[in-house]
C-alpha positions in Angstrom: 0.0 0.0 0.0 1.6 3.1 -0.6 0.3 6.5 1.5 -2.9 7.5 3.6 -3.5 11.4 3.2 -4.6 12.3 6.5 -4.6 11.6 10.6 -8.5 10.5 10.0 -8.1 8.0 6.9 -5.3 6.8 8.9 -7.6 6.2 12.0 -10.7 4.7 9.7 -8.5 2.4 7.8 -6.8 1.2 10.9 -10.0 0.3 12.4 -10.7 -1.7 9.5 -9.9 -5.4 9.8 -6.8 -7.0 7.6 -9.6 -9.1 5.7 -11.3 -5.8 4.3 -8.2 -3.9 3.5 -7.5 -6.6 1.6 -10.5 -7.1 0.0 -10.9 -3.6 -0.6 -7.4 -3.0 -2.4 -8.3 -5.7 -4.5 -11.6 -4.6 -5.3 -11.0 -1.1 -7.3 -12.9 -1.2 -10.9 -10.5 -0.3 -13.6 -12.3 1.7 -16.5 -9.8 0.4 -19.4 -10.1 -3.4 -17.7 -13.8 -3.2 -17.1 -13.5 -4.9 -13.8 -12.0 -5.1 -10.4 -8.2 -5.0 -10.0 -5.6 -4.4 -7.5 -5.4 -1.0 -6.5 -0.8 -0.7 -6.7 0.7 2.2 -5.0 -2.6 3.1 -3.5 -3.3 6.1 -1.3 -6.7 6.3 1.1 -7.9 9.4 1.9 -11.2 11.0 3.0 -13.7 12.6 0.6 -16.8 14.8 1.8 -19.7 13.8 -0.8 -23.3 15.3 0.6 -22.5 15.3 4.0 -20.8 12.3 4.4 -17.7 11.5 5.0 -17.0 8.7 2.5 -13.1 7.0 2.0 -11.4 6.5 -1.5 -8.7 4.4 -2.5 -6.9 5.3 -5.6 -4.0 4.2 -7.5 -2.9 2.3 -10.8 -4.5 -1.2 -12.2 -2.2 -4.1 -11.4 -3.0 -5.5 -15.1 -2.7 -2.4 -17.2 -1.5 0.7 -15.2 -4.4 2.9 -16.1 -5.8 5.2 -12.6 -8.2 3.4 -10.8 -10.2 4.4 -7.9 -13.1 3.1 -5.5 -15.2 5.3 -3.1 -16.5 3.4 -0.2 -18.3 3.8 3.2 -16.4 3.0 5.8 -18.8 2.5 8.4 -20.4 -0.2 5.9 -17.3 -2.9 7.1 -16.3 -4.9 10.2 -13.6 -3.3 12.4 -11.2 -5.0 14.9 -13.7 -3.5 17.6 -16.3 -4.8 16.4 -14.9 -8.9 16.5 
């Protein structure tokens, strides 16, 4: 993984379990692909969209090195609180 932007991604995505990082870096749809890929060199940071505070992933496809990017809800996944 390569950077988280701020103190708060760092906090959410720390929270997260190692299962749904996981999952989640190798879940980021590739538009030139048409499907999911690993996400390489990918940063995490937090993006306000209506309100709420929402996390993206972004970095280059594994298969073809085109910018690829997924917007998720962090709340939506387990933590290591919450097992």
């Amino acid at each position: 993984m390569g950077e988280i932007i701020d103190l708060k991604a760092q906090l959410f995505w720390n929270a997260l379990t190692d299962e749904v990082q996981e999952m989640l870096l190798h879940n980021v749809y590739c538009p030139n692909c048409v499907f999911a890929v690993l996400a390489n060199d990918a940063t995490v940071n937090i993006v306000t969209k209506q309100r709420s505070e929402l996390m993206n992933i972004s970095g280059t496809c594994e298969n073809c090195g085109s910018k690829v990017s997924r917007l998720f809800n962090h709340r939506s996944y387990p933590t290591r609180d919450s097992q």
